[in-house]
One Martini backbone bead per residue (centre of mass of N, CA, C, O) as a GRO file, in nm:
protein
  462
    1UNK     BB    1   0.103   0.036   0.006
    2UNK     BB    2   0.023   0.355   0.063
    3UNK     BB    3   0.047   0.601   0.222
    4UNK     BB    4  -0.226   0.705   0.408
    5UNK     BB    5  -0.242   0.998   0.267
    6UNK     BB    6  -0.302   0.923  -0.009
    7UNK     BB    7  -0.592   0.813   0.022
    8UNK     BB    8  -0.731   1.049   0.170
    9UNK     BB    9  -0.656   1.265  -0.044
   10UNK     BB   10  -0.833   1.114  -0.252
   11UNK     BB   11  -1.107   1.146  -0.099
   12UNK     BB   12  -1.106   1.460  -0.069
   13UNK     BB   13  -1.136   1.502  -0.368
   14UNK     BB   14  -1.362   1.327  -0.424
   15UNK     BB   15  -1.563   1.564  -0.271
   16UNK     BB   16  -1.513   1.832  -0.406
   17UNK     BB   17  -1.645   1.633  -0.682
   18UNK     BB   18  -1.906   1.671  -0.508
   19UNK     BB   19  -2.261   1.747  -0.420
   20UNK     BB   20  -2.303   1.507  -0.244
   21UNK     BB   21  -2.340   1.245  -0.014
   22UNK     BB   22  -2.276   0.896  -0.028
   23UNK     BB   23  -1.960   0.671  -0.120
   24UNK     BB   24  -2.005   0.326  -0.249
   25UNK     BB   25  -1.713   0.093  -0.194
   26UNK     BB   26  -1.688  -0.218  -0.342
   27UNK     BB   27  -1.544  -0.484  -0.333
   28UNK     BB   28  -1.436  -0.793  -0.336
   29UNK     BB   29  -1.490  -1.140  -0.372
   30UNK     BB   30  -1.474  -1.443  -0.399
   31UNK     BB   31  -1.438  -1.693  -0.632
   32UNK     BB   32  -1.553  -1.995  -0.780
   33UNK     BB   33  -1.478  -2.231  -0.954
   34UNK     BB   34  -1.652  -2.530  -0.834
   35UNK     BB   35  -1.599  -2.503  -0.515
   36UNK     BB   36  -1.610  -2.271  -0.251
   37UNK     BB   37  -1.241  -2.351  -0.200
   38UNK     BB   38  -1.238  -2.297  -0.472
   39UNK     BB   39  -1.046  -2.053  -0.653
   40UNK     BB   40  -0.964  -1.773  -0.751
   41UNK     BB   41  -0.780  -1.534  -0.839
   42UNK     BB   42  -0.746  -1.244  -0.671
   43UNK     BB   43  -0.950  -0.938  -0.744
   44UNK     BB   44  -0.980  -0.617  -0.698
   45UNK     BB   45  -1.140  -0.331  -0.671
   46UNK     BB   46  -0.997  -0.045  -0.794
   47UNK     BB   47  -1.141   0.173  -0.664
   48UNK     BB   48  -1.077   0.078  -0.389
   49UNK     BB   49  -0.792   0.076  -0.428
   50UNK     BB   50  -0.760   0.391  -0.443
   51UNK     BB   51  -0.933   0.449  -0.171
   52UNK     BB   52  -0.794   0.251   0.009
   53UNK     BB   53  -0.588  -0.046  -0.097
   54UNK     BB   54  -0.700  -0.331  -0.008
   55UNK     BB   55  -0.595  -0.673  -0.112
   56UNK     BB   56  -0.904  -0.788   0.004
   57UNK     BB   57  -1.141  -0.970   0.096
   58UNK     BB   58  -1.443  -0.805   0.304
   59UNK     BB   59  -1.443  -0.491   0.181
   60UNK     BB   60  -1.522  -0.187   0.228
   61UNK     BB   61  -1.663   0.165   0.127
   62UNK     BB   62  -1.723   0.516   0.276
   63UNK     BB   63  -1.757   0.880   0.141
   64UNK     BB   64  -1.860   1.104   0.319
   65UNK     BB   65  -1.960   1.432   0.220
   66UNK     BB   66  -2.141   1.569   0.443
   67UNK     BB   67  -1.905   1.492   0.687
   68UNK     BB   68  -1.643   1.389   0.635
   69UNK     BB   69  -1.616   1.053   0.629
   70UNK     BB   70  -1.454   0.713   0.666
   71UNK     BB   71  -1.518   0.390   0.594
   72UNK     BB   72  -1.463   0.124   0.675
   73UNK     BB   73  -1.568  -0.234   0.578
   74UNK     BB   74  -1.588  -0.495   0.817
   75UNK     BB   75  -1.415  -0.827   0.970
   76UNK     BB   76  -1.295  -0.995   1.189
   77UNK     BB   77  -1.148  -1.285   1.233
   78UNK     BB   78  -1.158  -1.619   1.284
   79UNK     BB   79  -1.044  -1.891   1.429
   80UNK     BB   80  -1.098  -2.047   1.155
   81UNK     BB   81  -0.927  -1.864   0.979
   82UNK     BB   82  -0.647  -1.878   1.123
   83UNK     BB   83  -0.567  -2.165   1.072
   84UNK     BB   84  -0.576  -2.109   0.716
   85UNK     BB   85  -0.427  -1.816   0.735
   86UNK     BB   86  -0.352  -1.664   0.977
   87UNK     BB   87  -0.283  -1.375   1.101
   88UNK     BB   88  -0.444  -1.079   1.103
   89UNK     BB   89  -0.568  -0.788   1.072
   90UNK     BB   90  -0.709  -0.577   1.188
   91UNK     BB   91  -0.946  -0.305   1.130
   92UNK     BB   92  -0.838  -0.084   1.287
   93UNK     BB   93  -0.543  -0.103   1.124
   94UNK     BB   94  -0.651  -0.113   0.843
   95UNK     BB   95  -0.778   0.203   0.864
   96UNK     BB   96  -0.530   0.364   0.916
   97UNK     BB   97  -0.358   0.246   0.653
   98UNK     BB   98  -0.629   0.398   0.514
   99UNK     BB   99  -0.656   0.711   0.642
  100UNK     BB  100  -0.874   0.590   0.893
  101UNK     BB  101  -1.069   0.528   1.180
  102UNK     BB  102  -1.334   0.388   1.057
  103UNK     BB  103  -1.556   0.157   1.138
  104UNK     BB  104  -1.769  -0.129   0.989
  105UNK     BB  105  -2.003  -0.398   1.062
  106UNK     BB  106  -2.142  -0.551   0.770
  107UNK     BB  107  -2.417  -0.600   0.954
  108UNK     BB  108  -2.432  -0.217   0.912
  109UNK     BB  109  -2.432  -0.150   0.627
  110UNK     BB  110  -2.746  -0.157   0.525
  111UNK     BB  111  -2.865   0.064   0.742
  112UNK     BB  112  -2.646   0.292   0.676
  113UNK     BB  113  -2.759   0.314   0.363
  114UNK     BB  114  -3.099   0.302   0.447
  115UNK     BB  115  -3.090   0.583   0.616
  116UNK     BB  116  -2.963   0.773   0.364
  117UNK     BB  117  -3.253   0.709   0.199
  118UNK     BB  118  -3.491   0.783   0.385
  119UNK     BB  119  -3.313   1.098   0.412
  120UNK     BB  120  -3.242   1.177   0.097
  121UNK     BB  121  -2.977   1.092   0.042
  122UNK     BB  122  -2.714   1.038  -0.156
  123UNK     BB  123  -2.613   0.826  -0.349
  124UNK     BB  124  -2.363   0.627  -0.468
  125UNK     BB  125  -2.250   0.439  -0.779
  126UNK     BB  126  -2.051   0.180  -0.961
  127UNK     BB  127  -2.062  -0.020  -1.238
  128UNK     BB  128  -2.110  -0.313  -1.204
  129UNK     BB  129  -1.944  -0.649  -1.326
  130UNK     BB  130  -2.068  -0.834  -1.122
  131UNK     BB  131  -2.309  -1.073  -1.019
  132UNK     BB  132  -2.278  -1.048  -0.749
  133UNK     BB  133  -2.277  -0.791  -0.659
  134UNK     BB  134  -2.586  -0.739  -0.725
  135UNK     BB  135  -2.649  -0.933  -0.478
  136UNK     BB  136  -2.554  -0.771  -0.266
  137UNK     BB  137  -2.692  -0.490  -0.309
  138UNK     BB  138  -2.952  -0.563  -0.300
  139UNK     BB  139  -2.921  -0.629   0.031
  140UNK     BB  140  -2.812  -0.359   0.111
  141UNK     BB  141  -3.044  -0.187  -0.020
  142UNK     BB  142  -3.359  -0.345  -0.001
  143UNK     BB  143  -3.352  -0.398  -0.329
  144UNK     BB  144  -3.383  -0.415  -0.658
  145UNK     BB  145  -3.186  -0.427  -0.936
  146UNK     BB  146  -3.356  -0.156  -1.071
  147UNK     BB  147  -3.308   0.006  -0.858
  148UNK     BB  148  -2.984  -0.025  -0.820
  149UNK     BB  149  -2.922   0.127  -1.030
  150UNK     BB  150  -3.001   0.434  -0.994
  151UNK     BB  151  -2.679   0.451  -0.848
  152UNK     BB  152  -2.572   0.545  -1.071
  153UNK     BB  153  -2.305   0.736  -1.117
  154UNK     BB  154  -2.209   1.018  -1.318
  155UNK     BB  155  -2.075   1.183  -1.117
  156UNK     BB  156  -1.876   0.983  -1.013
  157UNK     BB  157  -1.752   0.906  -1.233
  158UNK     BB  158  -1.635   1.134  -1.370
  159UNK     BB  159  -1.444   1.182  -1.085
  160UNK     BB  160  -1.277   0.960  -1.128
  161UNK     BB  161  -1.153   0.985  -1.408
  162UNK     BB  162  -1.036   1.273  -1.323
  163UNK     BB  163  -0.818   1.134  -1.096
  164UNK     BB  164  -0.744   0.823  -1.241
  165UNK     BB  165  -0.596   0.983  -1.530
  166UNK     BB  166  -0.375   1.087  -1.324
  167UNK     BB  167  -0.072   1.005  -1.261
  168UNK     BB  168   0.165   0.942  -1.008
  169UNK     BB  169   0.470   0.846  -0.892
  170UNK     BB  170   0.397   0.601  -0.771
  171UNK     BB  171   0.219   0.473  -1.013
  172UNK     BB  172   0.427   0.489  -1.191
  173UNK     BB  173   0.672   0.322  -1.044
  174UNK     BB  174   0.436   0.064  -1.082
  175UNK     BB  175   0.432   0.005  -1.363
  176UNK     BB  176   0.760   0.017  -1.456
  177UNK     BB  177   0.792  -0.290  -1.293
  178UNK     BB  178   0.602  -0.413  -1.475
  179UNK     BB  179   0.777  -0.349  -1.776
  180UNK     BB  180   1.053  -0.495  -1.668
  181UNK     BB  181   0.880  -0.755  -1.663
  182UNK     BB  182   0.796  -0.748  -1.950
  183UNK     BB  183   1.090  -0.758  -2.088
  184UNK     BB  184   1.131  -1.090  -1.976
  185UNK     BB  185   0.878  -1.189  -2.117
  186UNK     BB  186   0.958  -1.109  -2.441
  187UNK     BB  187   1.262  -1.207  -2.479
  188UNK     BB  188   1.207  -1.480  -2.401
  189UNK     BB  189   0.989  -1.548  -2.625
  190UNK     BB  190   1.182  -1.493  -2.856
  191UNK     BB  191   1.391  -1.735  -2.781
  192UNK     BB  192   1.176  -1.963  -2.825
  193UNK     BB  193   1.077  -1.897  -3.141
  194UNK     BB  194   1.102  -2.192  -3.254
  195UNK     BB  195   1.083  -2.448  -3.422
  196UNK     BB  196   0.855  -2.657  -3.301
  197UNK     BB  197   0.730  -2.527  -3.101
  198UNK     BB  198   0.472  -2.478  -2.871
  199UNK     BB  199   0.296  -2.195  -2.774
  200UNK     BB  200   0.233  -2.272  -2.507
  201UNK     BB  201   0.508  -2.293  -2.356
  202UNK     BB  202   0.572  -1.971  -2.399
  203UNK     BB  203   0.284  -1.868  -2.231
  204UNK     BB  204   0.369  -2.034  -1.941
  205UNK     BB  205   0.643  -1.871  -1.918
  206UNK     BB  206   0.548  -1.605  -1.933
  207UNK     BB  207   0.353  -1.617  -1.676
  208UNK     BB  208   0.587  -1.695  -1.496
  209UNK     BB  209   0.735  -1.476  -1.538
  210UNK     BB  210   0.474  -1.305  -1.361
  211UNK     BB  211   0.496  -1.437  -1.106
  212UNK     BB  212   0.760  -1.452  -0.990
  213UNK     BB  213   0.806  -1.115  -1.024
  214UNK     BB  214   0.504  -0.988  -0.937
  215UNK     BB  215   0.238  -1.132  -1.069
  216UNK     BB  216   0.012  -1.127  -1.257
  217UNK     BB  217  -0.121  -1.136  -1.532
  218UNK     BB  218  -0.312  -0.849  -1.661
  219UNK     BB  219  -0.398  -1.082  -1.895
  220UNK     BB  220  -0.407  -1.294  -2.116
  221UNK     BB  221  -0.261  -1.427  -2.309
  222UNK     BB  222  -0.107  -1.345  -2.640
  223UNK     BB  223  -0.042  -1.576  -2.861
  224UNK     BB  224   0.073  -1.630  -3.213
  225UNK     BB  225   0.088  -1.710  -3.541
  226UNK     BB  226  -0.240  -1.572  -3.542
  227UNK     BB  227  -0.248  -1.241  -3.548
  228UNK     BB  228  -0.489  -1.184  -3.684
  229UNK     BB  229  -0.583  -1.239  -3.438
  230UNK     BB  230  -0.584  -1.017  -3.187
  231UNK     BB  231  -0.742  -1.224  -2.968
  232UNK     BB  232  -0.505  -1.517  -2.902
  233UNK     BB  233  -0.575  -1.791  -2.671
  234UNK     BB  234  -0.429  -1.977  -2.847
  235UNK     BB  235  -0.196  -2.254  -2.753
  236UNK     BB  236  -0.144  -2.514  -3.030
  237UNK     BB  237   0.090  -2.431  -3.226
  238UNK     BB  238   0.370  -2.506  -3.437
  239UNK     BB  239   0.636  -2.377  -3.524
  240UNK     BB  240   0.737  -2.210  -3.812
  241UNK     BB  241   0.886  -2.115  -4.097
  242UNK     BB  242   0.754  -1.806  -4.193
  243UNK     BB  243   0.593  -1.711  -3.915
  244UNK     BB  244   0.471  -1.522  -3.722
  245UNK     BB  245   0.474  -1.394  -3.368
  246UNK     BB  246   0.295  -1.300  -3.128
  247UNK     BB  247   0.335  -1.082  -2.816
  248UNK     BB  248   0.047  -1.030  -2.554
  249UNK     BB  249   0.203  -0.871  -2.257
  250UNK     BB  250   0.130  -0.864  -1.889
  251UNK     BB  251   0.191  -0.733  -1.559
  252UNK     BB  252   0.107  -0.727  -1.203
  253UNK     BB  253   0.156  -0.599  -0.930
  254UNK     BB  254   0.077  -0.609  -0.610
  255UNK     BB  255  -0.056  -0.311  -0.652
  256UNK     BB  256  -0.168  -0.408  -0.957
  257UNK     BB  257  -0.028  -0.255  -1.169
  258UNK     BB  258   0.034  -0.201  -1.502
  259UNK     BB  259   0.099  -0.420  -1.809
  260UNK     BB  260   0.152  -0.361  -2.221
  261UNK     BB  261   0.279  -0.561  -2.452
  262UNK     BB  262   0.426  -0.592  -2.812
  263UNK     BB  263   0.563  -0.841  -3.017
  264UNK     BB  264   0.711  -0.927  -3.344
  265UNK     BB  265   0.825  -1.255  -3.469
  266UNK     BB  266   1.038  -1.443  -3.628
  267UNK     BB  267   1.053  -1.735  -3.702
  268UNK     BB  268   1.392  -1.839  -3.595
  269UNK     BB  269   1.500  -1.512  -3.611
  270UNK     BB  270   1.437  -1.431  -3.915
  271UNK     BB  271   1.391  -1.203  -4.206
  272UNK     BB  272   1.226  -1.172  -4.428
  273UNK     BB  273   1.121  -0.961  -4.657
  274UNK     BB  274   0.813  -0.963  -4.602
  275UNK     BB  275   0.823  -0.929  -4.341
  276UNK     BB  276   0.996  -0.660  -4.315
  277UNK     BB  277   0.765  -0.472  -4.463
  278UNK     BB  278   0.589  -0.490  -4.268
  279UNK     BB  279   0.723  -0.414  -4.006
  280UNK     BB  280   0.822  -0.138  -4.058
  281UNK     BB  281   0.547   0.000  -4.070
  282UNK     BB  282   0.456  -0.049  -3.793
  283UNK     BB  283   0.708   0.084  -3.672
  284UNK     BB  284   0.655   0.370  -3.770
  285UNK     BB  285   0.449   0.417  -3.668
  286UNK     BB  286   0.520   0.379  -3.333
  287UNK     BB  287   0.740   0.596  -3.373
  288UNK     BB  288   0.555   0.838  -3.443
  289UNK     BB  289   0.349   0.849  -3.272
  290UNK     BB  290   0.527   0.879  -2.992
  291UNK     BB  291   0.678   1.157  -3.106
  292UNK     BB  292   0.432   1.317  -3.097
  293UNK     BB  293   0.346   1.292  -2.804
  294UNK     BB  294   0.151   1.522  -2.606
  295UNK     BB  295   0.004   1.758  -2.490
  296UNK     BB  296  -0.336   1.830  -2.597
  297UNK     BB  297  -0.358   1.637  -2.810
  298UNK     BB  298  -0.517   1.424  -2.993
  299UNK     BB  299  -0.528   1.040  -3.006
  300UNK     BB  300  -0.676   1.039  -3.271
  301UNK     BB  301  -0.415   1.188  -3.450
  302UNK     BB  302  -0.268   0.947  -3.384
  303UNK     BB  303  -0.424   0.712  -3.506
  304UNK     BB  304  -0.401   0.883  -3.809
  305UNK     BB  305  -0.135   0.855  -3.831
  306UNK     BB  306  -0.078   0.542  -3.827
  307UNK     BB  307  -0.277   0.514  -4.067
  308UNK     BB  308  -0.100   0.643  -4.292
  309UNK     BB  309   0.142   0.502  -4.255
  310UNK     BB  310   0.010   0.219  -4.340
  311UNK     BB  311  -0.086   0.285  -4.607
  312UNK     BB  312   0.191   0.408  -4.715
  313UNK     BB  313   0.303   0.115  -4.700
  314UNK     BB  314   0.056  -0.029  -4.887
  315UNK     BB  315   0.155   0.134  -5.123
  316UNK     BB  316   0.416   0.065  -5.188
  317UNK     BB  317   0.374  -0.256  -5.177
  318UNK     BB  318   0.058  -0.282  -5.363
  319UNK     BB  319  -0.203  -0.325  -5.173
  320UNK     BB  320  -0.217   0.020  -5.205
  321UNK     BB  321  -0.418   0.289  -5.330
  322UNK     BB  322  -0.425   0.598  -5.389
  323UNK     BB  323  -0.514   0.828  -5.158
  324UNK     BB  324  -0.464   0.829  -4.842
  325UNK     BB  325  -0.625   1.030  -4.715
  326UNK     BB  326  -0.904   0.928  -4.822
  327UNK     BB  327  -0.881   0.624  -4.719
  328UNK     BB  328  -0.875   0.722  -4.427
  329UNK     BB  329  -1.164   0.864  -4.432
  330UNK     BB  330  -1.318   0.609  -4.516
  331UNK     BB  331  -1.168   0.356  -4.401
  332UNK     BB  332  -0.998   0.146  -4.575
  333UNK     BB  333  -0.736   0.058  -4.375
  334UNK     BB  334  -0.877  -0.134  -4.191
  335UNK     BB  335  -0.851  -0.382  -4.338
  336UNK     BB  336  -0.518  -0.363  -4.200
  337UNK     BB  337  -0.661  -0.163  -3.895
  338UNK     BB  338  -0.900  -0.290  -3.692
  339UNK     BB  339  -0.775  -0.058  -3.431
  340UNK     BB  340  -0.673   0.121  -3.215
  341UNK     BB  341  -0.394   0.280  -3.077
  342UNK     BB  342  -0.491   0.213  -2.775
  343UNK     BB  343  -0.506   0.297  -2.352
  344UNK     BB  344  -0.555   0.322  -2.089
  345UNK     BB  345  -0.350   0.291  -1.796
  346UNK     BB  346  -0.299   0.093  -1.474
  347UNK     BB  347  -0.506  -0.094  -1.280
  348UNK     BB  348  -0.587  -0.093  -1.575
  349UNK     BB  349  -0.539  -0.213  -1.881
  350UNK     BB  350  -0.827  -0.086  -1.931
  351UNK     BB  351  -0.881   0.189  -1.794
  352UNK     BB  352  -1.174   0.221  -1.650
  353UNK     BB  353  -1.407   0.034  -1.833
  354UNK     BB  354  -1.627  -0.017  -1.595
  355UNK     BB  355  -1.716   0.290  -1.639
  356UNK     BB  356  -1.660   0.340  -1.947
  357UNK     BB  357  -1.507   0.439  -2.277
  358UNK     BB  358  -1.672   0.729  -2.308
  359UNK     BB  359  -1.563   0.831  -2.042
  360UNK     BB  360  -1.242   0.765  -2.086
  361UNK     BB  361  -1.191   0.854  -2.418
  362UNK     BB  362  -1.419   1.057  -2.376
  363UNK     BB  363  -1.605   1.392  -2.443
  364UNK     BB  364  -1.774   1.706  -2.519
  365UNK     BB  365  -1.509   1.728  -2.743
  366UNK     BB  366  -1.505   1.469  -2.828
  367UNK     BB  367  -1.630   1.169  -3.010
  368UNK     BB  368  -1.731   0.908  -3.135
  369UNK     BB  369  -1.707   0.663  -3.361
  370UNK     BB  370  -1.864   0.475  -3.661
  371UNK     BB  371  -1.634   0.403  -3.801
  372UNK     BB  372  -1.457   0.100  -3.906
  373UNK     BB  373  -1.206   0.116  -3.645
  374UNK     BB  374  -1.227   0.364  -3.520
  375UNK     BB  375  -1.469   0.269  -3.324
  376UNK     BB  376  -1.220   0.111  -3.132
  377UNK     BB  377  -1.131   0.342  -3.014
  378UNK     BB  378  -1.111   0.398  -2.697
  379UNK     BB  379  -0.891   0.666  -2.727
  380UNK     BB  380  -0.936   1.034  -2.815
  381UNK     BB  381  -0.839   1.221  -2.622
  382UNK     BB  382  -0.689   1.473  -2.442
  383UNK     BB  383  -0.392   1.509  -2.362
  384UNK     BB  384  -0.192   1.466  -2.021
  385UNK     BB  385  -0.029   1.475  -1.822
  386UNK     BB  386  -0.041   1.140  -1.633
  387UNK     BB  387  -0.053   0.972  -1.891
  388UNK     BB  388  -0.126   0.616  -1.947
  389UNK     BB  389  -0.025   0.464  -2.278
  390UNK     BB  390  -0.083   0.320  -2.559
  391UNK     BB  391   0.105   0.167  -2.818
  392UNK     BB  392  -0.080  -0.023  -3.095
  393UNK     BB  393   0.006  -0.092  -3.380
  394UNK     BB  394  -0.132  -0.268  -3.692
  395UNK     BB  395  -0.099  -0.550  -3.939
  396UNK     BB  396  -0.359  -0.760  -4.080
  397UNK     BB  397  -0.464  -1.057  -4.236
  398UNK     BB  398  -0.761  -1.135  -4.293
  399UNK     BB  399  -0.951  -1.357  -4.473
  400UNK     BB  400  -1.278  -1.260  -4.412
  401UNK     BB  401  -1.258  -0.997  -4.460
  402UNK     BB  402  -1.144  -0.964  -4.731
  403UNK     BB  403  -1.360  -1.140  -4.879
  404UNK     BB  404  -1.588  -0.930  -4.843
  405UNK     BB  405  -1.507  -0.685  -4.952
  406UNK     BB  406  -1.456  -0.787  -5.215
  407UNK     BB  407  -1.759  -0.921  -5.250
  408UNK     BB  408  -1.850  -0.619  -5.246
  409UNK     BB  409  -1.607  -0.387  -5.383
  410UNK     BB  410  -1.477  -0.211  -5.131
  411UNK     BB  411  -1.262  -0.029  -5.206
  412UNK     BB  412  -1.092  -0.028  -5.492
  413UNK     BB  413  -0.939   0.236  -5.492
  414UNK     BB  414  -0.755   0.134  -5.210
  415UNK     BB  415  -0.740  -0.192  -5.315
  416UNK     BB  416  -0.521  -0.486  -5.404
  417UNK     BB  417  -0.662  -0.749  -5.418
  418UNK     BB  418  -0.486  -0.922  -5.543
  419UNK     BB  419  -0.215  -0.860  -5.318
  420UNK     BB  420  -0.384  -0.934  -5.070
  421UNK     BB  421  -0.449  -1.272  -5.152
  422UNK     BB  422  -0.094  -1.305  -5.097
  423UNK     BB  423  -0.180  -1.230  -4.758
  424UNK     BB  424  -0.318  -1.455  -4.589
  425UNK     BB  425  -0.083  -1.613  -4.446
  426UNK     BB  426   0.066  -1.410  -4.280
  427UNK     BB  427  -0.155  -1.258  -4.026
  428UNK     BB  428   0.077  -1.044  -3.785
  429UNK     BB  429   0.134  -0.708  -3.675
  430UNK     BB  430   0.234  -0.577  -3.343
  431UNK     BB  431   0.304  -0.296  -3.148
  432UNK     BB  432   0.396  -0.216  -2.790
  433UNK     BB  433   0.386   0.082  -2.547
  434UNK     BB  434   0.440   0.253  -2.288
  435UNK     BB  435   0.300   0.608  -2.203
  436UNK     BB  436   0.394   0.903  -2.051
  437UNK     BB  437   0.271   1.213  -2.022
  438UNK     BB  438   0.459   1.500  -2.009
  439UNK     BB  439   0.487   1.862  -1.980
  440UNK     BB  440   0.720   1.813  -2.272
  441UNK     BB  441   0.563   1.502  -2.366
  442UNK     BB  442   0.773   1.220  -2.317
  443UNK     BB  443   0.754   0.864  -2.209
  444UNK     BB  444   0.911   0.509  -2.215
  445UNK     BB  445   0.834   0.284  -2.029
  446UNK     BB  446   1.122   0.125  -1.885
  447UNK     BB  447   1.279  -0.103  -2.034
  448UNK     BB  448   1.405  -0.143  -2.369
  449UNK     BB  449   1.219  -0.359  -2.573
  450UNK     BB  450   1.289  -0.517  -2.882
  451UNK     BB  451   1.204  -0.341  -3.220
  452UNK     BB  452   1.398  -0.416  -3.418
  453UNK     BB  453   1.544  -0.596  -3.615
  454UNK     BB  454   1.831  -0.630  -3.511
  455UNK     BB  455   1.745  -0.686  -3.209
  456UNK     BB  456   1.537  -0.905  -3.258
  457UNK     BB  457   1.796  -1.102  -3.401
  458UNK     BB  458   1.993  -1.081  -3.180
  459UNK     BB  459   1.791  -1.189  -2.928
  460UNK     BB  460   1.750  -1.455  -3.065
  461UNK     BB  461   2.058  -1.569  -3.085
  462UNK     BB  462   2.046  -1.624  -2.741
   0.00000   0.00000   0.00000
């Protein structure tokens, strides 16, 4: 955890930004995998996370803004506990902990909650997004669901975002632990790429030194000699050469904080002709973007800078043709480039994604395309000092994609679908590293990880 005054300071920010009433943040409880003591790894709710610290089942927390009062809701453990899982902390030093002497036992949470709707006070809370979660609060509420849900705050969801998209020392500090972490997560995976190989084995490895070094994978791992699947958790073909090999991962710190890192290499080491085409316009969109980003500017305007230099490398190489500009504004380019160019990272690796995409990635300076390609943009708006964004473009051969397009039609002007269809075998190439928003441009989180043609062939050697 971080010192109590950081916890303390962040609920009265976060009271300053609320007009009144009170704010209940539920923790998470464990999960069962088959039967009630065999669980799922526990992972806490992000929110709690940021404004409590404890990352344990059993607890709650709540913000009371009219009172200026904080109190943790929870628990002490029973020696049936103690047995199996050995001595905890009280709650009342728990409470200090997260820089409030208040606690509430569970039993009375209820009670308190119901009494401050009785008494017509503001109660706050933030999108459920799990089932059991909706089940507990009918019980705290004492009411159904589809009343318990009037309690989602627009006004809350709001002023969290504006809270946790500005990353501070300690959490910058926290998140680059993590893509340290994904450093030798990704070299690994490198050096393991050779033919014969299967998938599920270097999946493993990967996973395992994020357990070993840090904490869990951040996401499942994405790992597939079939990267045209953008998000591919099948780990069972075996390498051959010739094929390139997409890994998609990073891990969460002990404190939840993330990375999300993509490198794409070629099986057994070296980039053939072909391979190496493809792979430097993503490199060169990768760089050119990264070179861009400052306060200021919208990630829209990165994600369009990504798409034309993609655009004018599949027209160098004939696959696209035509006005590149215009290619991108109608979005024909999305045919080879069908996703965003990034997203907020922290706590979550989809930053505060469970609060709403359109609450954290635009707003009423920006709103969401729904153009195809452009409209899975996550983070459109306007970038500030202690943003931390992934770089994440890619260029892709999808077969039933290119099939339809082609069935329609659709673009003649702009792609050159003969040379298409013989890029079909091909796969896909992301590249992707962790970029933090500083106030006079940007900095690249982490160790830097191999992602030139030399570096990745040189580190694949060893």
């Amino acid at each position: 955890m971080f010192n109590p005054q950081v916890y303390s300071a962040r609920r009265e920010q976060l009271r300053s930004l609320l007009s009144g009433g009170l704010v209940f943040l539920p923790g998470n409880d464990e999960a069962s995998m088959n039967y009630p003591a065999n669980t799922y790894h526990y992972r806490q709710d992000s929110d709690f996370l940021y404004y409590f610290g404890h990352n344990h089942d059993g607890l709650s927390g709540i913000i009371d803004v009219d009172e200026s009062k904080d109190i943790l809701v929870g628990d002490d453990v029973t020696m049936d506990d103690i047995i199996w899982m050995g001595e905890q902390p009280k709650m009342k030093d728990q409470a200090l902990e997260c820089g409030t002497g208040n606690i509430l036992s569970k039993s009375k949470l209820g009670e308190y909650i119901q009494d401050a709707i009785r008494k017509g006070r503001k109660v706050h809370i933030l999108p459920p997004y799990r089932g059991d979660r909706w089940l507990s609060l009918e019980g705290i509420f004492g009411m159904k669901h589809a009343e318990v849900k009037k309690y989602v705050s627009e006004e809350l969801i709001k002023a969290v975002v504006k809270m946790r998209e500005i990353k501070d020392a300690g959490e910058i500090a926290e998140i680059e632990k993590a893509v340290d972490v994904a450093w030798l997560m990704h070299t690994t995976s490198m050096k393991m790429a050779m033919p014969g190989v299967v998938e599920q084995e270097i999946a493993g490895t990967v996973e395992g030194i994020a357990l070993s070094h840090a904490g869990p994978v951040s996401f499942p791992v994405i790992l597939s000699v079939d990267g045209q699947t953008l998000h591919n958790h099948h780990h069972g073909n075996k390498l051959e050469l010739g094929r390139m090999m997409v890994t998609d991962a990073g891990c969460e710190t002990q404190m939840c904080y993330c990375s999300d890192i993509t490198r794409t290499v070629p099986v057994g080491g070296k980039f053939n002709q072909r391979q190496k085409d493809i792979y430097e316009i993503v490199l060169k969109a990768n760089v050119d973007t990264i070179a861009a980003i400052k306060p200021g500017i919208f990630y829209k305007d990165m994600h369009l800078l990504a798409a034309r230099t993609i655009a004018q490398g599949l027209k160098d190489l004939g696959i696209m043709k035509g006005d590149v500009d215009e290619a991108v504004r109608q979005g024909a380019h999305a045919l080879f480039f069908p996703h965003g160019l990034g997203h907020a990272m922290g706590l979550d690796v989809h930053d505060m994604e469970g609060l709403g995409e359109n609450y954290v990635g635009y707003n009423e300076e920006i709103q969401r395309s729904d153009q195809f390609g452009l409209a899975f943009l996550r983070f459109g708006k306007r970038l500030k000092p202690g943003f931390v964004m992934t770089d994440e473009p890619g260029c892709y051969f999808i077969p039933a994609l290119i099939d339809m397009w082609k069935s329609e039609g659709k673009f003649t002007e702009f792609i050159n679908y003969d040379m298409a269809e013989t890029y079909k075998d091909f796969g896909g190439i992301r590249i992707e590293d962790d970029i933090l928003v500083t106030e006079d441009g940007h900095r690249v989180l982490g160790k830097p990880i191999p992602k030139t043609v030399a570096e990745i062939e040189d580190t694949m050697k060893k």
